[in-house]
TITI-477457 format. One record per residue (C-alpha): residue number from 0; residue in one letter; x, y, z. Coordinates in steps of 0.25 Angstrom, whole numbers, plus 2048, in hexadecimal, padded with zeros to 3 digits. Layout:
// residues N
<pt><num>NUM</num><residu>A</residu><x>X</x><y>Y</y><z>Z</z></pt>
...
This chain:
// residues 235
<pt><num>0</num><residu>X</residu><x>693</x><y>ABB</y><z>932</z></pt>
<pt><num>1</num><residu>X</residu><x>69E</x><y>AC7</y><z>92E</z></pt>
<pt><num>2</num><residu>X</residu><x>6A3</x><y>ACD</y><z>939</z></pt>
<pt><num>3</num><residu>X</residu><x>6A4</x><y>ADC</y><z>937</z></pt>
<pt><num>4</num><residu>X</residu><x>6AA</x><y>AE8</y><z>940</z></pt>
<pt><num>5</num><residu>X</residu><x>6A5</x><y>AF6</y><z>93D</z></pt>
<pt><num>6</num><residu>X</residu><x>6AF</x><y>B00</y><z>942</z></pt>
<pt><num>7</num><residu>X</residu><x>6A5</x><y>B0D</y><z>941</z></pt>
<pt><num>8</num><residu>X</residu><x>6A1</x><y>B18</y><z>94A</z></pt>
<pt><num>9</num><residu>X</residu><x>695</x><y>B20</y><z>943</z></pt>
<pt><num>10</num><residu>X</residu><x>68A</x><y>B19</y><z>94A</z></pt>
<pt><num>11</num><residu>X</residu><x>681</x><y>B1A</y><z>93E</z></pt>
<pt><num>12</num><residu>X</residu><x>68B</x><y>B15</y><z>935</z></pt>
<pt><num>13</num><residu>X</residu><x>68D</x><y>B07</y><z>93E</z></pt>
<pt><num>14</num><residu>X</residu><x>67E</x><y>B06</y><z>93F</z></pt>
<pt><num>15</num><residu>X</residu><x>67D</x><y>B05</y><z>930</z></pt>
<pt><num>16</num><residu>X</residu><x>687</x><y>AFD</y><z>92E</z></pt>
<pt><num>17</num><residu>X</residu><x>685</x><y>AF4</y><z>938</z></pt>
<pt><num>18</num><residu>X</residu><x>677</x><y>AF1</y><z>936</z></pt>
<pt><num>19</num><residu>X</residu><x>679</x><y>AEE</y><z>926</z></pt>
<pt><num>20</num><residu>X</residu><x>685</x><y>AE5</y><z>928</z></pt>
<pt><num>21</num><residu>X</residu><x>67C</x><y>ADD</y><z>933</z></pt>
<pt><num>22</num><residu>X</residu><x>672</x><y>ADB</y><z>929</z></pt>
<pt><num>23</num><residu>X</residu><x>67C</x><y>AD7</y><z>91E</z></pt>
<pt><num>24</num><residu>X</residu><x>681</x><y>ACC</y><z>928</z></pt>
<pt><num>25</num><residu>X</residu><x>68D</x><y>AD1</y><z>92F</z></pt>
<pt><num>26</num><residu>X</residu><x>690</x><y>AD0</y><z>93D</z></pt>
<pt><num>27</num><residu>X</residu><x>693</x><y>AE0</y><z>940</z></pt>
<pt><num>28</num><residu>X</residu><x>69D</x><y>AE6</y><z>94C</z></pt>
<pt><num>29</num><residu>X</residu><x>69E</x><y>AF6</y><z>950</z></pt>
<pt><num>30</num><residu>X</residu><x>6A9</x><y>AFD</y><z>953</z></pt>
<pt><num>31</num><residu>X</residu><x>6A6</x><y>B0D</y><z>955</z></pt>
<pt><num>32</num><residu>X</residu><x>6B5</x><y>B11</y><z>956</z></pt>
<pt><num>33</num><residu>X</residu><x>6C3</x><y>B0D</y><z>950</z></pt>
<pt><num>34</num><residu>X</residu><x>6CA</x><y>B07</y><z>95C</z></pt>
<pt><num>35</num><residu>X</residu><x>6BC</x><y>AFE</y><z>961</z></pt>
<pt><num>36</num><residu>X</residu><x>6BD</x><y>AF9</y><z>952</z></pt>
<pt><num>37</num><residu>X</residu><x>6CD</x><y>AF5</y><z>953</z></pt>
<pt><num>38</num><residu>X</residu><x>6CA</x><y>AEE</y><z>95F</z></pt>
<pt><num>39</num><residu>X</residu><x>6BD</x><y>AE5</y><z>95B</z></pt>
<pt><num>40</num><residu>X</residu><x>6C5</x><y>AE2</y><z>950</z></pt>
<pt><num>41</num><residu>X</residu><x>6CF</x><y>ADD</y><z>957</z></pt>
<pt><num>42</num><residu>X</residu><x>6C8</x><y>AD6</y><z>95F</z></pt>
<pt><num>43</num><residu>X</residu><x>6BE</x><y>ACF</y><z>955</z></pt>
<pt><num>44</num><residu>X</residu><x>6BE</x><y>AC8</y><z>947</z></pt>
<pt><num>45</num><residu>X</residu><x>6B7</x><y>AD1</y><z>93F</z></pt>
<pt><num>46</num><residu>X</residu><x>6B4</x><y>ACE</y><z>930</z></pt>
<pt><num>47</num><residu>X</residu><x>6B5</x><y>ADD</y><z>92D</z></pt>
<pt><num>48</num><residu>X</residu><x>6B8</x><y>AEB</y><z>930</z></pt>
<pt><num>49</num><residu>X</residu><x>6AF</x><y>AF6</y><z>92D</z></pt>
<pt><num>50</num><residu>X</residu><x>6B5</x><y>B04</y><z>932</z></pt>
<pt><num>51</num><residu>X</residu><x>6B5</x><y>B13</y><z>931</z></pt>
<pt><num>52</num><residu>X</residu><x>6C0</x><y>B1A</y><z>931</z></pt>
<pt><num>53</num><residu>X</residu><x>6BB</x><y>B27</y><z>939</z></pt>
<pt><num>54</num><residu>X</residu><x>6BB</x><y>B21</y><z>948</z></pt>
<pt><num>55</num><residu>X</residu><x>6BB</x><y>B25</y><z>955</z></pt>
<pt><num>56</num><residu>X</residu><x>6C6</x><y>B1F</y><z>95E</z></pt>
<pt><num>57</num><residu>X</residu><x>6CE</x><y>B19</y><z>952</z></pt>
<pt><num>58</num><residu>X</residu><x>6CC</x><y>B1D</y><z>942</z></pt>
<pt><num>59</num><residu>X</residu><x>6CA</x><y>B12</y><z>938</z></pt>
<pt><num>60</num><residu>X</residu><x>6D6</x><y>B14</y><z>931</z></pt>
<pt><num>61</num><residu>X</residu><x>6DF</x><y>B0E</y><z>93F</z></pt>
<pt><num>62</num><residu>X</residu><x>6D3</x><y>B05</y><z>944</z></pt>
<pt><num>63</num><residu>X</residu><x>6D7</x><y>AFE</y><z>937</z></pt>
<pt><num>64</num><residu>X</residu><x>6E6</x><y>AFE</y><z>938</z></pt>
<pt><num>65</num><residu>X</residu><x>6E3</x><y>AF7</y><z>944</z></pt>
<pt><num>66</num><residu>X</residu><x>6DB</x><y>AEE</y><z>940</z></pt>
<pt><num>67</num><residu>X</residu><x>6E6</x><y>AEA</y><z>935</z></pt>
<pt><num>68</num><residu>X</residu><x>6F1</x><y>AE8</y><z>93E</z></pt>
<pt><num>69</num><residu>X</residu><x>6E8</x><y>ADC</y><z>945</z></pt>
<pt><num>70</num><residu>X</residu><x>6DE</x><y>AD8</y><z>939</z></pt>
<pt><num>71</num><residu>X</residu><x>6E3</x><y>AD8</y><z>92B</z></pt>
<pt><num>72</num><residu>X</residu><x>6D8</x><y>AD1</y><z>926</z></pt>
<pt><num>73</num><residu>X</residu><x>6CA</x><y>AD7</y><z>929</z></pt>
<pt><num>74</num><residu>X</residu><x>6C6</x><y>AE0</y><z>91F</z></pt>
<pt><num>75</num><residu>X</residu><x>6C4</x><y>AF0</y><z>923</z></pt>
<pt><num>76</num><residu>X</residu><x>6B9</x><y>AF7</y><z>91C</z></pt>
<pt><num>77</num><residu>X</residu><x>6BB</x><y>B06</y><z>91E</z></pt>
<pt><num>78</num><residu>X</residu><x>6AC</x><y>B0C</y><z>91F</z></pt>
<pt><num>79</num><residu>X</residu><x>6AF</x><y>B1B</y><z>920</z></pt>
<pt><num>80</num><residu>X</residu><x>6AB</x><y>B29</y><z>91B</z></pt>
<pt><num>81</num><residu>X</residu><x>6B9</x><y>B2B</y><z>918</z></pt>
<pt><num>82</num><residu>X</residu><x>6B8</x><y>B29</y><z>908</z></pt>
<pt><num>83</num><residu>X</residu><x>6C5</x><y>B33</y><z>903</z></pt>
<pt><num>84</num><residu>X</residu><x>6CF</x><y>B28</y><z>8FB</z></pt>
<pt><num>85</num><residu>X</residu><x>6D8</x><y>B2B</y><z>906</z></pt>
<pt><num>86</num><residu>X</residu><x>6D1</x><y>B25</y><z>911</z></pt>
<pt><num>87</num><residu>X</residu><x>6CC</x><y>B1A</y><z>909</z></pt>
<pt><num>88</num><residu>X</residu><x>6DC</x><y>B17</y><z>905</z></pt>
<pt><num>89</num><residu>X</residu><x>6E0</x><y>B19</y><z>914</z></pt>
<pt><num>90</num><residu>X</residu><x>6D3</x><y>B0F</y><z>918</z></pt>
<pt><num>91</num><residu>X</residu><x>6DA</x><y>B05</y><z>90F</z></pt>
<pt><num>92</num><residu>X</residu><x>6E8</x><y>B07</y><z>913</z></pt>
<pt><num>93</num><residu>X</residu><x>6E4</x><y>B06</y><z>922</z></pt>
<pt><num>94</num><residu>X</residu><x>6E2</x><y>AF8</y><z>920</z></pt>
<pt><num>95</num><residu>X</residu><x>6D2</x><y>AF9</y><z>91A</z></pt>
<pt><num>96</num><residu>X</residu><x>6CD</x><y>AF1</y><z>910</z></pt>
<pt><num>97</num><residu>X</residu><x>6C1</x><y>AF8</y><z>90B</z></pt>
<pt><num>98</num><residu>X</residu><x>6BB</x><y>B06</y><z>90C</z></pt>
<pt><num>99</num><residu>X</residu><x>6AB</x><y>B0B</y><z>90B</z></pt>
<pt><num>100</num><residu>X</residu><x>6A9</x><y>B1A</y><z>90B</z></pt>
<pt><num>101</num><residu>X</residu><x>69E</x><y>B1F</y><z>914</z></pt>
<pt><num>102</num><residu>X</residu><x>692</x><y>B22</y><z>910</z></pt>
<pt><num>103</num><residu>X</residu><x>692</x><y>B14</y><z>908</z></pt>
<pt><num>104</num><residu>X</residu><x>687</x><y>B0C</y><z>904</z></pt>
<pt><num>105</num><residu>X</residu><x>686</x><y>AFD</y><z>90E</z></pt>
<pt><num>106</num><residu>X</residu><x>685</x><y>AF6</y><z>902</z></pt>
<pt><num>107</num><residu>X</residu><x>694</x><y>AF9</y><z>8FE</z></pt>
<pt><num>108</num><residu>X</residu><x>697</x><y>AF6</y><z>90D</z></pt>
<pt><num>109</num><residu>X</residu><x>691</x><y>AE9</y><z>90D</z></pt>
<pt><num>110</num><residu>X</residu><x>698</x><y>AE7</y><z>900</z></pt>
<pt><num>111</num><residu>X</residu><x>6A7</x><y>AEC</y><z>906</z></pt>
<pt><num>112</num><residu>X</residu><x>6A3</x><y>AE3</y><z>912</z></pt>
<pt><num>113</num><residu>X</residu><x>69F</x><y>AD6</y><z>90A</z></pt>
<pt><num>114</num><residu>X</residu><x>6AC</x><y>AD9</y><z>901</z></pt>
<pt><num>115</num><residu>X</residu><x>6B6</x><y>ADB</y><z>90E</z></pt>
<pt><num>116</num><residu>X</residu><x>6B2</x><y>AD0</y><z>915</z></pt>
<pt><num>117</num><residu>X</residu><x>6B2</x><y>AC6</y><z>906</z></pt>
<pt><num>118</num><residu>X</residu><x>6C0</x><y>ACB</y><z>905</z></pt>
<pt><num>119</num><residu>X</residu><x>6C5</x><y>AC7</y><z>913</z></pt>
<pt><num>120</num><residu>X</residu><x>6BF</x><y>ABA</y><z>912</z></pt>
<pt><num>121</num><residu>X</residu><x>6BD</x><y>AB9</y><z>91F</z></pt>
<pt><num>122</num><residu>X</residu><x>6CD</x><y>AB5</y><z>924</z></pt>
<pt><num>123</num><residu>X</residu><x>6CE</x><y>AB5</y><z>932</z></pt>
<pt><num>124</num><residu>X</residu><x>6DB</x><y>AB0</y><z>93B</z></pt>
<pt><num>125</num><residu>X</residu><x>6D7</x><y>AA3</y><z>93B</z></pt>
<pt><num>126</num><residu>X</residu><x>6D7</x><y>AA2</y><z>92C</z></pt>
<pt><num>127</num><residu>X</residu><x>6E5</x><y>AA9</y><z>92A</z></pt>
<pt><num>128</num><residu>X</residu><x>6EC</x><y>A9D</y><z>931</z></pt>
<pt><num>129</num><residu>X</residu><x>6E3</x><y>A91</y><z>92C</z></pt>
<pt><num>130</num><residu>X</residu><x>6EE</x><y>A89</y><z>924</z></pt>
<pt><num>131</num><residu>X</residu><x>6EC</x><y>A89</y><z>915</z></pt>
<pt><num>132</num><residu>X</residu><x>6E7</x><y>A7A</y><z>913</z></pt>
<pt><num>133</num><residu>X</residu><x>6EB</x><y>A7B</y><z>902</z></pt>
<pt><num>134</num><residu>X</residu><x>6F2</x><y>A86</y><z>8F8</z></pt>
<pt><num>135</num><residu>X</residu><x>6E4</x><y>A88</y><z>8F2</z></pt>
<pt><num>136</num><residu>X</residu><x>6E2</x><y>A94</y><z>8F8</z></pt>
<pt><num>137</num><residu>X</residu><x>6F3</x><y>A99</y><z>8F8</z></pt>
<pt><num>138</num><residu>X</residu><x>6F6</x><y>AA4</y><z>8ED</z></pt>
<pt><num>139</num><residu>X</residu><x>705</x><y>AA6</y><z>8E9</z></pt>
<pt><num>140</num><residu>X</residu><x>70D</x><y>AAF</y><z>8E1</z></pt>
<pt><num>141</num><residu>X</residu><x>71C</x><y>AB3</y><z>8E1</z></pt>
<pt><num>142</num><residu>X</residu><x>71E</x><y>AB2</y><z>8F1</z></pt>
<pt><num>143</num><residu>X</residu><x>711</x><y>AB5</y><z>8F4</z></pt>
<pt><num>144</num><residu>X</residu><x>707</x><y>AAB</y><z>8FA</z></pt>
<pt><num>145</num><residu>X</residu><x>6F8</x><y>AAD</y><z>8FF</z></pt>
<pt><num>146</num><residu>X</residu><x>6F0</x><y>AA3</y><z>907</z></pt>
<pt><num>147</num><residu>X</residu><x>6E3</x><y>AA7</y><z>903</z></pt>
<pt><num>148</num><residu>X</residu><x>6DF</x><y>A9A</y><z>90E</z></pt>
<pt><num>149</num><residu>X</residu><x>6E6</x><y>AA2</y><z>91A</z></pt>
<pt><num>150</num><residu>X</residu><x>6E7</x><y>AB0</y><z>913</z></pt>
<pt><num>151</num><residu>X</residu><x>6F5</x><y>AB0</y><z>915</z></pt>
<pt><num>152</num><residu>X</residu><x>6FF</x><y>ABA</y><z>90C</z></pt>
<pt><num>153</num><residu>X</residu><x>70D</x><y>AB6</y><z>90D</z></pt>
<pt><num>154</num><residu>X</residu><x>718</x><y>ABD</y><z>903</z></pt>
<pt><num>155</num><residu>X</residu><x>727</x><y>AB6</y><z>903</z></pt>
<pt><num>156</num><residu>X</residu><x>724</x><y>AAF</y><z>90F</z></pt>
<pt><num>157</num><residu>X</residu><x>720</x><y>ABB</y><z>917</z></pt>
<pt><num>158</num><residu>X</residu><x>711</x><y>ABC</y><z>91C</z></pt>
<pt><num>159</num><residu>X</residu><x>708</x><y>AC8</y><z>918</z></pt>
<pt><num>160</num><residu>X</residu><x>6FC</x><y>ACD</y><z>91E</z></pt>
<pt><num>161</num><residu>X</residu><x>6F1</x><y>AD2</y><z>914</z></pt>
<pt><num>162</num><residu>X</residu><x>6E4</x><y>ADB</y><z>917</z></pt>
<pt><num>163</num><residu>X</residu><x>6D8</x><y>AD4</y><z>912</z></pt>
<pt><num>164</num><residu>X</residu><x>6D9</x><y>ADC</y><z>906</z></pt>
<pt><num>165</num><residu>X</residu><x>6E5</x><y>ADD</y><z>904</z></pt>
<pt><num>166</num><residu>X</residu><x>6E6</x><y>ACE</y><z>905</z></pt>
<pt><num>167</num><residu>X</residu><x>6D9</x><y>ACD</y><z>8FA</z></pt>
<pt><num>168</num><residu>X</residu><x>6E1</x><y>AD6</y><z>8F0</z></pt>
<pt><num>169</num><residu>X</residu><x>6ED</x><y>ACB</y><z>8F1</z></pt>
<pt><num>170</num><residu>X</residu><x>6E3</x><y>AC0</y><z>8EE</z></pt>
<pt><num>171</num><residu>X</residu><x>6DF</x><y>AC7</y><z>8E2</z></pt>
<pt><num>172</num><residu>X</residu><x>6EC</x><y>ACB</y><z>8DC</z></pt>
<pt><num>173</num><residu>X</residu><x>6EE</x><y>ABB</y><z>8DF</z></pt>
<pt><num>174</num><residu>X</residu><x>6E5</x><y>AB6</y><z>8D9</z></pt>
<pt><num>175</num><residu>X</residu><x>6EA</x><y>AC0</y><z>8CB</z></pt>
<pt><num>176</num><residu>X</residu><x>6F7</x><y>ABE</y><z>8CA</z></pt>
<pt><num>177</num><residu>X</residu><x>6FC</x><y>AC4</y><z>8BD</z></pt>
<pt><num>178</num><residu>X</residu><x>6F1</x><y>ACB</y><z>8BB</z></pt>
<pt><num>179</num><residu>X</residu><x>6F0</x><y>ADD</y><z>8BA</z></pt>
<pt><num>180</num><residu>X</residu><x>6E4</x><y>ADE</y><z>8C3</z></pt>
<pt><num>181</num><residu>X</residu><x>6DC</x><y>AEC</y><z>8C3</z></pt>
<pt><num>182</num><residu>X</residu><x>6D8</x><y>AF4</y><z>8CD</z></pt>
<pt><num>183</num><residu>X</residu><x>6CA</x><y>AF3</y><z>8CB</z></pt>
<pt><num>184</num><residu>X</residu><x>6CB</x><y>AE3</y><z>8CC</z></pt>
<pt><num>185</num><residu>X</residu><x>6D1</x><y>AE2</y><z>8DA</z></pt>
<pt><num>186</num><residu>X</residu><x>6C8</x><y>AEC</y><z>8DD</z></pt>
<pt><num>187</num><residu>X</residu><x>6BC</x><y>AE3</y><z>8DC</z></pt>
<pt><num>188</num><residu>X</residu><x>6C5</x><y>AD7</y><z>8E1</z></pt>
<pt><num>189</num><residu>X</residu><x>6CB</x><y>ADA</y><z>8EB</z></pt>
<pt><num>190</num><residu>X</residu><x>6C0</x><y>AE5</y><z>8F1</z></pt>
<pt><num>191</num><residu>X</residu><x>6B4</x><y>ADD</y><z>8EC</z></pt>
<pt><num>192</num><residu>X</residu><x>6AB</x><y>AE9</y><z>8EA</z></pt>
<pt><num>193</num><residu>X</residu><x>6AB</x><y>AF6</y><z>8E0</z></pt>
<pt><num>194</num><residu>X</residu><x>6B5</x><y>AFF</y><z>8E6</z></pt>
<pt><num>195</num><residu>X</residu><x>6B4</x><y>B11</y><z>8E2</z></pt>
<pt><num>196</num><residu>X</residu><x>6BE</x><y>B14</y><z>8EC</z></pt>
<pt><num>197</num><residu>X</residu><x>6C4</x><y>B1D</y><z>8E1</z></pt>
<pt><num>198</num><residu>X</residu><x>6D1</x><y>B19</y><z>8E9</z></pt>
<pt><num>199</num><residu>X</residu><x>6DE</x><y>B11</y><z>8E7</z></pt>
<pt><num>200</num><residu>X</residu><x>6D8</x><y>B04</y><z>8F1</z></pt>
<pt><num>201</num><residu>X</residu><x>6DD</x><y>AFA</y><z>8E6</z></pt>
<pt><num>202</num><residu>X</residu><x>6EC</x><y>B00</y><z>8E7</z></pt>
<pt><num>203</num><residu>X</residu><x>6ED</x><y>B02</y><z>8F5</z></pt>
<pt><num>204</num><residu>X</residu><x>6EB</x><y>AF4</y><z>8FA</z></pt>
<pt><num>205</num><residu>X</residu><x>6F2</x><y>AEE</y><z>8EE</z></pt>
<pt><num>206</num><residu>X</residu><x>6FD</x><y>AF7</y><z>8F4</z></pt>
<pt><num>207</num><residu>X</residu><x>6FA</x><y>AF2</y><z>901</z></pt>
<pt><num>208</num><residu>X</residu><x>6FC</x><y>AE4</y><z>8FB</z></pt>
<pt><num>209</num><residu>X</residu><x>70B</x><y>AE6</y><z>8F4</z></pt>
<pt><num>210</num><residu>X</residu><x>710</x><y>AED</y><z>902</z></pt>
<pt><num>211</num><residu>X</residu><x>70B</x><y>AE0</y><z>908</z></pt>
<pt><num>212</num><residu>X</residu><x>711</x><y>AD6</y><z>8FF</z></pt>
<pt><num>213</num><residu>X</residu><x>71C</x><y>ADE</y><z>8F9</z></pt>
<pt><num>214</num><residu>X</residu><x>722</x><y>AE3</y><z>906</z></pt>
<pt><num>215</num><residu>X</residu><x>72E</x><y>ADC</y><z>906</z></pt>
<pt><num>216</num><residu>X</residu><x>72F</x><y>AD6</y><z>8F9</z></pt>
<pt><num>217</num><residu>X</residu><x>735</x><y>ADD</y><z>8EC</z></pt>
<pt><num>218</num><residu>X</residu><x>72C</x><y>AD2</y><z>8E4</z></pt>
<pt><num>219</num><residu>X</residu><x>720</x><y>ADB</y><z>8E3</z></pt>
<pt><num>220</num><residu>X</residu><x>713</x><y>AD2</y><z>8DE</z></pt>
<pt><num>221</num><residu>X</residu><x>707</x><y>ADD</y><z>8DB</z></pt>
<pt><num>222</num><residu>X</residu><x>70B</x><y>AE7</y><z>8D0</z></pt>
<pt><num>223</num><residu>X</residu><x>704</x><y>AF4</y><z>8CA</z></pt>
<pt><num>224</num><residu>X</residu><x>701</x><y>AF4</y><z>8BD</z></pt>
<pt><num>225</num><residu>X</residu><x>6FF</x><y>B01</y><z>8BA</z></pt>
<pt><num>226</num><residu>X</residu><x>6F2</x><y>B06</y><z>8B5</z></pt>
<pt><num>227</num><residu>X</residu><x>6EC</x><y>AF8</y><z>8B6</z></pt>
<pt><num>228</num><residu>X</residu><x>6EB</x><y>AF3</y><z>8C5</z></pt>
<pt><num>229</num><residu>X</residu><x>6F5</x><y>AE8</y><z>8CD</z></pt>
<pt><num>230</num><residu>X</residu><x>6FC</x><y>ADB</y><z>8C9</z></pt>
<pt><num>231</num><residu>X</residu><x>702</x><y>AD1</y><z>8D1</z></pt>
<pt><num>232</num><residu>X</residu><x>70E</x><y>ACA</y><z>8CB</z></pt>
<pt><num>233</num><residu>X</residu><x>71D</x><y>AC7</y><z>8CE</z></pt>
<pt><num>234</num><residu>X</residu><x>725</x><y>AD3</y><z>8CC</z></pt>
């Protein structure tokens, strides 16, 4: 059973939530303010991160930075009233992986929540430091080599930690190479579910990805193509 931390303090709002993920199967904990929900986290695997940003005691924008400097890898969904493209980019850029604007239907959320949790395919710390037993599962190109056994990124030697997004958006791109890859198409790979954001999602974590890779290397690997999408090649 999924286990699932809800970081929420409308009363109402957790017991809806609550009660419809326990009837879809998952293991449900409750946090009604920021700093509880840095803590629990801390202090326990959870599959998943649901969380408002408008808390008492610590707002969900910094419960989720926090959360990232200890935990790159469970997946944040931001569930929030907050619905401007400004807060949904800073949501992102905070460390999220998703964003649901309240009032929201809980089919969609189930849908987010089945999606996030597929994409983190359930790595914990034990898998991160299994050894690989063969290269099946190894993806390489220039001087960039992804583990996909023990989810490990390395570039020129030099170890790189990956959100579980930003970590999905580099397997795809892997498994491309070559290839000018829309939008719309990493949209529905990389995110799993019809995204009406009206915002620039797609672009922001791929520039989360180069600021990551490209950091100390003048070999840049993903490249715009203007007016068509992202390709990764050699420069």
């Amino acid at each position: 059973m999924k286990k699932i931390i809800l970081i929420e303090d409308e009363t109402s709002v957790v017991s809806f939530i609550k009660k419809g993920l326990q009837e879809s199967g998952y293991e449900i904990s409750v946090a009604f303010d920021g700093r509880t929900g840095v803590q629990l986290v801390q202090a326990n695997d959870f599959d998943l991160v649901i969380l408002d940003i408008m808390l008492p005691e610590m707002n969900g924008l910094d419960v989720c930075k926090e959360i990232r400097k200890t935990n790159q890898h469970v997946p944040i969904l931001f569930l929030t009233a907050l619905g401007t493209s400004e807060n949904i980019v800073l949501g992102l850029e905070s460390g999220g992986d998703d964003y649901l604007v309240k009032p929201f239907k809980f089919i969609e959320l189930v849908a987010r929540v089945k999606s996030l949790l597929r994409r983190s395919n359930g790595i914990s710390p034990q898998e991160l430091t299994e050894p690989e037993p063969d290269n099946e599962h190894v993806f390489q190109f220039s001087d960039l080599i992804v583990n996909d056994y023990t989810k490990k990124v390395t570039r020129n030697g030099d170890e790189i930690s990956l959100t579980s997004t930003e970590y999905k958006l580099l397997l795809y791109f892997l498994n491309n190479p070559e290839k000018v890859i829309s939008r719309a198409e990493i949209l529905d790979a990389v995110w799993g579910v019809n995204y009406e954001l009206g915002t620039n999602v797609v672009d922001v974590y791929v520039n989360y990805l180069r600021k990551k890779l490209d950091s100390q290397d003048d070999n840049k690997l993903i490249h715009t193509v203007i007016g068509m999408g992202y390709v990764l090649k050699k420069a």
